[in-house]
C-alpha positions as CSV (number, residue, x, y, z in Angstrom):
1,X,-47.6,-22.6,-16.4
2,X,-46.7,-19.3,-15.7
3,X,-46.3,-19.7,-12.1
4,X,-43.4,-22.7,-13.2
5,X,-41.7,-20.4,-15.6
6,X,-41.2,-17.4,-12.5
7,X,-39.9,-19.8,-10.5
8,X,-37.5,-21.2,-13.4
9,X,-36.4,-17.0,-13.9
10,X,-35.8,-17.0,-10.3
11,X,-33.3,-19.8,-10.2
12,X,-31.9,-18.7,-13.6
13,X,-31.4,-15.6,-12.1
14,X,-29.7,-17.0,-9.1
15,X,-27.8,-19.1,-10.7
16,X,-26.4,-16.5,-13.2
17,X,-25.7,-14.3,-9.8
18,X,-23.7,-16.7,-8.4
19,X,-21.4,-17.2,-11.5
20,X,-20.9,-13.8,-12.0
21,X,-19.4,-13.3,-9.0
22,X,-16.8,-15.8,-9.8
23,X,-15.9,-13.9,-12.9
24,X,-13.1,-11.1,-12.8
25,X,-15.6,-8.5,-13.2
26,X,-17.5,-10.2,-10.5
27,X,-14.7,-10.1,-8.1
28,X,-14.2,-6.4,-8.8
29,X,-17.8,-6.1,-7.8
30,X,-17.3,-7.6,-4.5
31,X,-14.1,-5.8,-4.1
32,X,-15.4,-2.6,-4.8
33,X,-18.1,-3.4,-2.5
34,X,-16.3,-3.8,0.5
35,X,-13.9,-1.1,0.1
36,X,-17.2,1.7,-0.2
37,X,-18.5,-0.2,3.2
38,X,-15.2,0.3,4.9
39,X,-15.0,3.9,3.6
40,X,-18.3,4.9,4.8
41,X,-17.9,3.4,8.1
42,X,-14.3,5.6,8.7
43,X,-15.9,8.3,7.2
44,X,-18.5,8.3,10.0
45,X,-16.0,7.8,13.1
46,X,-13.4,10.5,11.8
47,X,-16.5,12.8,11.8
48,X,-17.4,11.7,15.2
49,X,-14.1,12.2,16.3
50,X,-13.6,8.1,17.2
51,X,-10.4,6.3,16.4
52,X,-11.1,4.0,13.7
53,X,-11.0,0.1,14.1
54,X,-7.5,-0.9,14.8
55,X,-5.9,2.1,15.3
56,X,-3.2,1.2,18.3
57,X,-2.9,3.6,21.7
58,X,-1.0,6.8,20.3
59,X,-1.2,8.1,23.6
60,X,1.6,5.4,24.3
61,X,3.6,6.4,22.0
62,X,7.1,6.6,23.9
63,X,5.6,2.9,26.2
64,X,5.1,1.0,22.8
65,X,8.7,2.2,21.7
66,X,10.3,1.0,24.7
67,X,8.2,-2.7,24.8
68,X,9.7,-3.2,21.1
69,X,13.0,-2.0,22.0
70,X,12.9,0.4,19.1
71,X,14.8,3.9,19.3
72,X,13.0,6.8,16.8
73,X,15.7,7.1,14.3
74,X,16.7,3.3,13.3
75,X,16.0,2.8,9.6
76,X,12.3,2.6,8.5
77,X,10.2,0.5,6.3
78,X,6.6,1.6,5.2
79,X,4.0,-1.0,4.0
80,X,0.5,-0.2,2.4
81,X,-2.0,-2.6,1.6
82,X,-5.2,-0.6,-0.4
83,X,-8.2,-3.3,0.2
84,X,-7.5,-3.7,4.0
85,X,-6.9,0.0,4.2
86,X,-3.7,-0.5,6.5
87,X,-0.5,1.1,6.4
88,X,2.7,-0.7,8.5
89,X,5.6,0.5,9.8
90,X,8.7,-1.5,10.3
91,X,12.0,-0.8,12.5
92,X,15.5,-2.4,11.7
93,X,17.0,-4.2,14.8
94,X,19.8,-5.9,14.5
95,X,20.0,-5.8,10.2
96,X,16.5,-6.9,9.8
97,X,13.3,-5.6,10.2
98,X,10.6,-6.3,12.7
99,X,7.1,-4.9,12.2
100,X,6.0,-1.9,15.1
101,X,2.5,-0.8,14.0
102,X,-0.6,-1.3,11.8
103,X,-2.5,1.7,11.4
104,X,-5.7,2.4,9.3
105,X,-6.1,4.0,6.3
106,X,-9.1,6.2,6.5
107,X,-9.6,7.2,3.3
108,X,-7.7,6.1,-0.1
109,X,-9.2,6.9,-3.5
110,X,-9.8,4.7,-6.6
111,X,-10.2,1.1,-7.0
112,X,-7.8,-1.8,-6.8
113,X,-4.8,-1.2,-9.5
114,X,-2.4,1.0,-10.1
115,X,-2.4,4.8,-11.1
116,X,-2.5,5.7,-15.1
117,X,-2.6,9.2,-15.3
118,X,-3.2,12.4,-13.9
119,X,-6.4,13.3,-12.8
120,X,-7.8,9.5,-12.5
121,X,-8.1,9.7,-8.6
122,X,-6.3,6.3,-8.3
123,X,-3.7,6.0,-5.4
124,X,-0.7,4.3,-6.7
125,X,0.7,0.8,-6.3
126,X,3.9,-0.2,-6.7
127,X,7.5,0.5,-4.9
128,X,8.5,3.9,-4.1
129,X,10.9,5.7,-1.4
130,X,10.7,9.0,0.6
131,X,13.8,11.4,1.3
132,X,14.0,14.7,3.0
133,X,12.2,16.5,-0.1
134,X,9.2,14.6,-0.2
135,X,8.2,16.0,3.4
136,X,5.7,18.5,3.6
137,X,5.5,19.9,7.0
138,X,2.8,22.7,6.4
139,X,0.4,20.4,4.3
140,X,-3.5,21.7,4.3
141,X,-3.6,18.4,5.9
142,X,-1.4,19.0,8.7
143,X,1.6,17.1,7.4
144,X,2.4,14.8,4.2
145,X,5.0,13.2,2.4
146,X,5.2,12.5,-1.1
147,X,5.1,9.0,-2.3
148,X,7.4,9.9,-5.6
149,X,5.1,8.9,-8.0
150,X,5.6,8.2,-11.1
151,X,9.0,6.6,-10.4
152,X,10.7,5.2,-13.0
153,X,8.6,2.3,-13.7
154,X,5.6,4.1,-13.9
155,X,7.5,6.8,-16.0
156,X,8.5,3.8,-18.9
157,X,4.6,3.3,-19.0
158,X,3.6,6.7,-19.8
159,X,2.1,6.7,-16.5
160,X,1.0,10.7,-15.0
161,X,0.3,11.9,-11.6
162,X,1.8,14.4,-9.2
163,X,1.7,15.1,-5.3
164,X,0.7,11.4,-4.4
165,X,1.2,11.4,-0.6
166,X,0.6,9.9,2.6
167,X,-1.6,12.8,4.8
168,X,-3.6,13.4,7.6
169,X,-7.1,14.3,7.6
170,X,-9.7,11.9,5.7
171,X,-10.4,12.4,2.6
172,X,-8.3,11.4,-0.8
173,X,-8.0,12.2,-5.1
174,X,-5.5,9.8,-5.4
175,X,-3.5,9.9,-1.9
176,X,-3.3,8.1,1.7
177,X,-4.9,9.8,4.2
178,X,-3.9,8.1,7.7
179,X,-6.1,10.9,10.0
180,X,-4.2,13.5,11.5
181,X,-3.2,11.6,14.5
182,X,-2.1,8.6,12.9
183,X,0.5,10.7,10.3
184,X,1.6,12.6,13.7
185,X,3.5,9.1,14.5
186,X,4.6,8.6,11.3
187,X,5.9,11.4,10.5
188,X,7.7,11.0,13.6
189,X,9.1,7.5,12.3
190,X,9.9,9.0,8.9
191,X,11.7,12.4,9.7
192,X,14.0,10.8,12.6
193,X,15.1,8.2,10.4
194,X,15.9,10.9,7.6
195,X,17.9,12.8,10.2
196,X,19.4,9.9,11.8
197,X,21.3,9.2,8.2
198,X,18.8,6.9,6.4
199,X,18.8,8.1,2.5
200,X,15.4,7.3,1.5
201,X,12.0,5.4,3.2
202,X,11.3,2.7,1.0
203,X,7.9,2.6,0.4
204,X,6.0,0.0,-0.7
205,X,2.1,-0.3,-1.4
206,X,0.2,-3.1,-2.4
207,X,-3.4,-3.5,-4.0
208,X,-4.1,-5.9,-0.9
209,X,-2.7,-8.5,1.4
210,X,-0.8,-10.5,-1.0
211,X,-1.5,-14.0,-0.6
212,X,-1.8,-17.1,-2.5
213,X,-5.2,-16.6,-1.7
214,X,-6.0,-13.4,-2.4
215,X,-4.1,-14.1,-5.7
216,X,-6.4,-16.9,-6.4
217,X,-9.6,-15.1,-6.4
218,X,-8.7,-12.3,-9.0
219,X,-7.2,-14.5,-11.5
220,X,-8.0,-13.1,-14.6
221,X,-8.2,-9.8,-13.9
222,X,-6.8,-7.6,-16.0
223,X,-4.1,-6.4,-13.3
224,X,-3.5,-9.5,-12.2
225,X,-0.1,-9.8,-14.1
226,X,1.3,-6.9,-12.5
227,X,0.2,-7.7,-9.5
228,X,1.8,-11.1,-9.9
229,X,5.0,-8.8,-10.1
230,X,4.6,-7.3,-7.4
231,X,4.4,-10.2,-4.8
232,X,7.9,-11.3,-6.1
233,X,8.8,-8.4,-4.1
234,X,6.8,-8.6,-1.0
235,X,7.2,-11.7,-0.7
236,X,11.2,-11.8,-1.0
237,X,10.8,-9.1,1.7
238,X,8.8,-11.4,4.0
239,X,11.7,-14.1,3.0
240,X,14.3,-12.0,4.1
241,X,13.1,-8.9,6.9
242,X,14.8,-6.8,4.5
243,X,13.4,-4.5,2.3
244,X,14.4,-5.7,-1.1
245,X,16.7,-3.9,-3.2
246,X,14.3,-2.9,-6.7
247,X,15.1,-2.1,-9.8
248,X,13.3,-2.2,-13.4
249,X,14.0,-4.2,-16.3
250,X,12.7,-5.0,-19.8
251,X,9.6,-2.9,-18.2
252,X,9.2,-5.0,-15.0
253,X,10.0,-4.8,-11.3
254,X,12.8,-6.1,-10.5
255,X,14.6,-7.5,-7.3
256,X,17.7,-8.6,-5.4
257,X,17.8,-9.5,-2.1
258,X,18.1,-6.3,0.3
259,X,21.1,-5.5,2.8
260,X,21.3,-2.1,4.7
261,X,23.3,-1.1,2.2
262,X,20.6,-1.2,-0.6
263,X,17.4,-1.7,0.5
264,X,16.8,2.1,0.3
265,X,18.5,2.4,-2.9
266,X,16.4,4.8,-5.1
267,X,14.3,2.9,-7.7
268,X,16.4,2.7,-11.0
269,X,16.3,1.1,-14.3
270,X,19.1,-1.4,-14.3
271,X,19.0,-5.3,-14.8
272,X,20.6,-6.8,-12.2
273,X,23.0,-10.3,-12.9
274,X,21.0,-13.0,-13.8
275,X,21.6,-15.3,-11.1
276,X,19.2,-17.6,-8.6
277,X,19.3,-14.7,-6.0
278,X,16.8,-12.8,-8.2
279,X,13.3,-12.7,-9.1
Protein backbone atom coordinates (compact mmCIF):
# COMPACT_ATOMS: atom_id res chain seq x y z
CA UNK A 1 0.00 0.00 0.00
CA UNK A 2 2.49 2.32 0.75
CA UNK A 3 4.83 1.32 -1.79
CA UNK A 4 1.53 2.24 -4.42
CA UNK A 5 0.92 5.57 -2.83
CA UNK A 6 5.14 6.73 -3.44
CA UNK A 7 4.83 5.79 -6.68
CA UNK A 8 1.30 7.76 -7.14
CA UNK A 9 3.46 11.06 -5.30
CA UNK A 10 6.01 10.45 -7.83
CA UNK A 11 3.77 10.79 -10.81
CA UNK A 12 1.78 13.53 -9.08
CA UNK A 13 4.81 15.26 -8.62
CA UNK A 14 5.75 14.88 -12.18
CA UNK A 15 2.96 15.68 -13.46
CA UNK A 16 2.49 18.95 -11.43
CA UNK A 17 6.28 19.68 -12.73
CA UNK A 18 5.37 19.50 -16.09
CA UNK A 19 2.37 21.93 -15.78
CA UNK A 20 4.15 24.31 -14.07
CA UNK A 21 6.33 24.91 -16.51
CA UNK A 22 3.69 25.80 -18.89
CA UNK A 23 2.54 28.43 -16.55
CA UNK A 24 3.88 32.19 -16.79
CA UNK A 25 5.68 31.77 -13.73
CA UNK A 26 6.97 28.57 -15.06
CA UNK A 27 8.33 30.10 -18.23
CA UNK A 28 10.10 32.74 -16.17
CA UNK A 29 11.67 29.80 -14.49
CA UNK A 30 13.02 28.34 -17.54
CA UNK A 31 13.93 31.79 -18.72
CA UNK A 32 15.77 32.72 -15.90
CA UNK A 33 17.37 29.54 -16.07
CA UNK A 34 18.98 29.74 -19.15
CA UNK A 35 19.99 33.26 -18.98
CA UNK A 36 22.18 32.32 -15.35
CA UNK A 37 23.75 29.28 -17.65
CA UNK A 38 24.76 31.60 -20.33
CA UNK A 39 26.14 34.13 -17.82
CA UNK A 40 28.19 31.74 -16.08
CA UNK A 41 29.63 30.30 -19.12
CA UNK A 42 30.74 34.12 -20.47
CA UNK A 43 31.71 34.84 -17.19
CA UNK A 44 34.28 31.94 -17.28
CA UNK A 45 35.79 32.72 -20.96
CA UNK A 46 36.19 36.60 -20.31
CA UNK A 47 38.15 35.48 -17.31
CA UNK A 48 40.12 33.13 -19.38
CA UNK A 49 40.65 35.68 -21.78
CA UNK A 50 38.58 33.59 -24.74
CA UNK A 51 36.25 35.30 -27.09
CA UNK A 52 32.88 34.27 -26.30
CA UNK A 53 30.60 32.10 -28.58
CA UNK A 54 29.87 34.04 -31.65
CA UNK A 55 31.90 36.83 -31.32
CA UNK A 56 33.05 37.48 -35.23
CA UNK A 57 37.06 38.08 -36.20
CA UNK A 58 37.74 41.72 -34.81
CA UNK A 59 41.05 41.31 -36.13
CA UNK A 60 39.32 41.83 -39.59
CA UNK A 61 37.85 44.64 -38.85
CA UNK A 62 38.73 46.85 -41.98
CA UNK A 63 38.40 42.99 -44.42
CA UNK A 64 34.71 42.54 -43.11
CA UNK A 65 33.99 46.33 -43.92
CA UNK A 66 35.14 46.03 -47.25
CA UNK A 67 33.22 42.34 -48.04
CA UNK A 68 29.89 44.23 -46.99
CA UNK A 69 30.72 47.25 -48.90
CA UNK A 70 30.16 49.38 -45.76
CA UNK A 71 32.17 52.74 -45.23
CA UNK A 72 32.59 53.67 -41.19
CA UNK A 73 30.47 56.69 -41.13
CA UNK A 74 27.08 55.63 -43.01
CA UNK A 75 24.10 55.90 -40.63
CA UNK A 76 23.91 53.29 -37.85
CA UNK A 77 21.29 51.10 -36.32
CA UNK A 78 21.85 49.21 -32.99
CA UNK A 79 19.74 46.11 -32.07
CA UNK A 80 19.65 44.35 -28.54
CA UNK A 81 17.98 41.23 -27.80
CA UNK A 82 18.38 40.46 -23.59
CA UNK A 83 17.60 36.42 -23.57
CA UNK A 84 20.08 35.65 -26.52
CA UNK A 85 22.53 38.16 -25.11
CA UNK A 86 23.30 39.68 -28.67
CA UNK A 87 23.67 43.06 -29.71
CA UNK A 88 23.51 43.97 -33.87
CA UNK A 89 24.71 46.51 -35.69
CA UNK A 90 23.18 47.64 -38.89
CA UNK A 91 24.66 49.98 -41.86
CA UNK A 92 22.45 52.04 -44.32
CA UNK A 93 23.26 51.36 -48.03
CA UNK A 94 21.37 52.67 -50.42
CA UNK A 95 18.24 54.06 -47.86
CA UNK A 96 17.90 50.84 -46.13
CA UNK A 97 19.67 48.96 -43.75
CA UNK A 98 21.50 45.77 -44.02
CA UNK A 99 22.67 43.94 -40.87
CA UNK A 100 27.00 43.94 -40.44
CA UNK A 101 27.53 42.16 -37.11
CA UNK A 102 26.15 40.11 -34.16
CA UNK A 103 28.14 40.31 -31.21
CA UNK A 104 27.61 38.86 -27.68
CA UNK A 105 26.50 40.31 -24.74
CA UNK A 106 28.65 39.16 -21.93
CA UNK A 107 27.01 40.27 -19.13
CA UNK A 108 23.44 42.09 -18.81
CA UNK A 109 21.70 42.41 -15.44
CA UNK A 110 18.09 41.60 -14.32
CA UNK A 111 15.49 39.46 -15.73
CA UNK A 112 13.44 39.64 -18.80
CA UNK A 113 11.24 43.07 -18.66
CA UNK A 114 11.79 46.45 -18.58
CA UNK A 115 13.50 48.85 -15.96
CA UNK A 116 11.18 50.43 -13.00
CA UNK A 117 13.36 52.28 -11.04
CA UNK A 118 16.54 53.20 -9.90
CA UNK A 119 18.51 50.81 -8.13
CA UNK A 120 16.53 47.52 -9.47
CA UNK A 121 19.55 46.29 -11.53
CA UNK A 122 17.29 45.69 -14.58
CA UNK A 123 18.76 46.77 -18.01
CA UNK A 124 16.10 48.55 -19.90
CA UNK A 125 13.91 47.56 -22.84
CA UNK A 126 12.33 49.63 -25.01
CA UNK A 127 13.54 52.32 -27.95
CA UNK A 128 16.09 54.73 -27.21
CA UNK A 129 18.83 56.80 -29.45
CA UNK A 130 22.51 57.87 -28.82
CA UNK A 131 23.99 61.35 -29.79
CA UNK A 132 27.39 62.87 -29.21
CA UNK A 133 26.62 63.39 -25.32
CA UNK A 134 25.81 60.09 -24.42
CA UNK A 135 29.56 59.02 -25.27
CA UNK A 136 31.75 58.33 -22.63
CA UNK A 137 35.27 57.90 -23.87
CA UNK A 138 37.16 57.60 -20.45
CA UNK A 139 34.55 55.07 -18.89
CA UNK A 140 36.06 52.74 -15.91
CA UNK A 141 35.07 50.38 -18.54
CA UNK A 142 37.20 51.57 -21.22
CA UNK A 143 34.41 53.21 -23.19
CA UNK A 144 30.45 53.54 -22.89
CA UNK A 145 27.60 55.24 -24.26
CA UNK A 146 24.49 55.99 -22.56
CA UNK A 147 21.36 54.36 -23.68
CA UNK A 148 19.13 57.62 -22.54
CA UNK A 149 17.11 55.97 -20.22
CA UNK A 150 14.28 56.88 -19.01
CA UNK A 151 13.14 58.51 -22.30
CA UNK A 152 10.00 59.82 -22.47
CA UNK A 153 7.99 56.73 -22.32
CA UNK A 154 9.60 55.45 -19.46
CA UNK A 155 9.42 59.11 -17.91
CA UNK A 156 5.16 59.06 -18.33
CA UNK A 157 5.45 55.75 -16.23
CA UNK A 158 7.27 57.10 -13.30
CA UNK A 159 9.94 54.88 -14.42
CA UNK A 160 13.89 55.84 -12.60
CA UNK A 161 17.32 54.98 -13.58
CA UNK A 162 20.38 56.76 -14.64
CA UNK A 163 23.72 55.96 -16.60
CA UNK A 164 22.16 52.91 -18.48
CA UNK A 165 24.90 52.17 -21.05
CA UNK A 166 26.37 49.89 -23.41
CA UNK A 167 30.32 49.17 -21.95
CA UNK A 168 33.11 47.12 -22.16
CA UNK A 169 34.38 44.87 -19.59
CA UNK A 170 31.83 42.11 -18.10
CA UNK A 171 30.01 42.77 -15.52
CA UNK A 172 26.49 44.79 -15.26
CA UNK A 173 23.79 46.77 -12.38
CA UNK A 174 21.55 47.52 -14.96
CA UNK A 175 23.80 48.08 -18.23
CA UNK A 176 25.27 46.16 -21.47
CA UNK A 177 28.51 45.03 -21.19
CA UNK A 178 29.81 43.94 -24.77
CA UNK A 179 33.77 43.05 -23.39
CA UNK A 180 36.16 45.53 -24.15
CA UNK A 181 36.98 44.34 -27.53
CA UNK A 182 33.63 44.02 -28.79
CA UNK A 183 32.62 47.99 -27.67
CA UNK A 184 36.17 48.92 -29.37
CA UNK A 185 34.14 48.19 -32.82
CA UNK A 186 31.29 49.71 -31.82
CA UNK A 187 32.20 52.53 -30.65
CA UNK A 188 33.95 52.85 -33.81
CA UNK A 189 30.46 52.31 -35.72
CA UNK A 190 28.79 54.83 -33.32
CA UNK A 191 31.22 57.84 -33.10
CA UNK A 192 31.88 57.89 -37.06
CA UNK A 193 28.40 57.94 -37.74
CA UNK A 194 27.97 60.92 -35.10
CA UNK A 195 30.73 62.79 -36.89
CA UNK A 196 29.80 61.85 -40.27
CA UNK A 197 26.31 64.01 -39.56
CA UNK A 198 23.92 61.30 -38.20
CA UNK A 199 21.85 63.13 -35.17
CA UNK A 200 21.19 60.36 -32.96
CA UNK A 201 21.81 56.15 -32.99
CA UNK A 202 18.60 54.71 -32.63
CA UNK A 203 18.70 52.15 -30.31
CA UNK A 204 16.55 49.61 -29.86
CA UNK A 205 16.52 46.67 -27.22
CA UNK A 206 14.28 43.86 -26.92
CA UNK A 207 13.61 41.31 -24.01
CA UNK A 208 14.42 38.52 -26.71
CA UNK A 209 14.17 37.52 -30.33
CA UNK A 210 10.72 38.64 -31.04
CA UNK A 211 8.92 36.01 -32.69
CA UNK A 212 5.55 34.62 -32.94
CA UNK A 213 7.07 32.00 -31.22
CA UNK A 214 8.75 33.36 -28.67
CA UNK A 215 5.52 35.42 -28.12
CA UNK A 216 3.61 32.33 -27.78
CA UNK A 217 5.35 30.84 -24.86
CA UNK A 218 5.05 33.84 -22.43
CA UNK A 219 1.51 34.51 -22.91
CA UNK A 220 0.30 35.56 -19.83
CA UNK A 221 3.03 36.97 -18.43
CA UNK A 222 2.67 40.01 -16.84
CA UNK A 223 4.93 41.95 -19.42
CA UNK A 224 3.59 40.30 -22.13
CA UNK A 225 1.40 43.39 -23.22
CA UNK A 226 4.23 45.64 -23.48
CA UNK A 227 6.09 43.42 -25.06
CA UNK A 228 3.33 42.93 -27.52
CA UNK A 229 4.03 46.77 -28.11
CA UNK A 230 7.10 46.48 -28.73
CA UNK A 231 7.17 43.90 -31.71
CA UNK A 232 4.88 46.48 -33.58
CA UNK A 233 8.04 48.19 -33.80
CA UNK A 234 10.61 45.55 -34.65
CA UNK A 235 8.75 44.05 -36.64
CA UNK A 236 7.66 47.27 -38.93
CA UNK A 237 11.58 47.60 -38.91
CA UNK A 238 12.12 44.06 -40.34
CA UNK A 239 9.07 45.21 -42.86
CA UNK A 240 10.76 48.09 -43.99
CA UNK A 241 15.03 47.95 -43.33
CA UNK A 242 14.33 51.22 -41.84
CA UNK A 243 14.53 51.98 -38.44
CA UNK A 244 11.02 53.09 -37.62
CA UNK A 245 10.21 56.60 -36.75
CA UNK A 246 8.72 56.19 -32.69
CA UNK A 247 6.84 58.21 -30.90
CA UNK A 248 4.44 57.86 -27.64
CA UNK A 249 0.82 58.15 -27.36
CA UNK A 250 -2.01 57.72 -24.93
CA UNK A 251 1.07 55.96 -22.88
CA UNK A 252 2.18 53.59 -25.66
CA UNK A 253 4.88 53.16 -28.30
CA UNK A 254 4.09 54.43 -31.20
CA UNK A 255 5.20 54.13 -34.90
CA UNK A 256 5.39 55.38 -38.46
CA UNK A 257 7.17 53.99 -41.03
CA UNK A 258 10.96 55.28 -41.03
CA UNK A 259 12.83 57.32 -43.87
CA UNK A 260 16.34 58.78 -43.39
CA UNK A 261 14.85 61.67 -42.52
CA UNK A 262 13.18 60.30 -39.30
CA UNK A 263 14.28 57.23 -38.33
CA UNK A 264 16.65 58.87 -35.81
CA UNK A 265 14.19 61.35 -34.73
CA UNK A 266 14.49 61.65 -30.89
CA UNK A 267 11.75 59.79 -29.05
CA UNK A 268 8.85 62.30 -28.44
CA UNK A 269 5.33 62.28 -27.17
CA UNK A 270 3.19 63.07 -30.14
CA UNK A 271 0.39 60.98 -31.83
CA UNK A 272 0.98 60.67 -35.13
CA UNK A 273 -2.29 60.74 -37.97
CA UNK A 274 -4.29 58.02 -37.69
CA UNK A 275 -3.90 56.44 -40.88
CA UNK A 276 -3.15 52.46 -42.11
CA UNK A 277 0.61 53.46 -42.27
CA UNK A 278 0.72 53.19 -38.49
CA UNK A 279 0.79 50.74 -35.78
Amino acid sequence: MLRHLLVWLFFAALAGGAYFLFTPEGRQFLDRAYINLDRAKYKSLHRAGKPLPGTPDLSRFSSRLAEQGVSLGDPVHIRIYKLESEIEVWTQKNGRFQHFATYPICMWSGRLGPKLKEGDRQAPEGFYTVDKDALNPNSIEHLSFNLGFPNVYDRGRGRTGSFLMVHGGCASVGCYAVTHKVVDELWTFVTTALENGQARIPVHAFPFRMTERNMHLRRGDKWSGFWANLKKGHDLFEKTLVPPAVSVCEGRYVFEKGSLQTFNSLVEERCPPKTGGNS
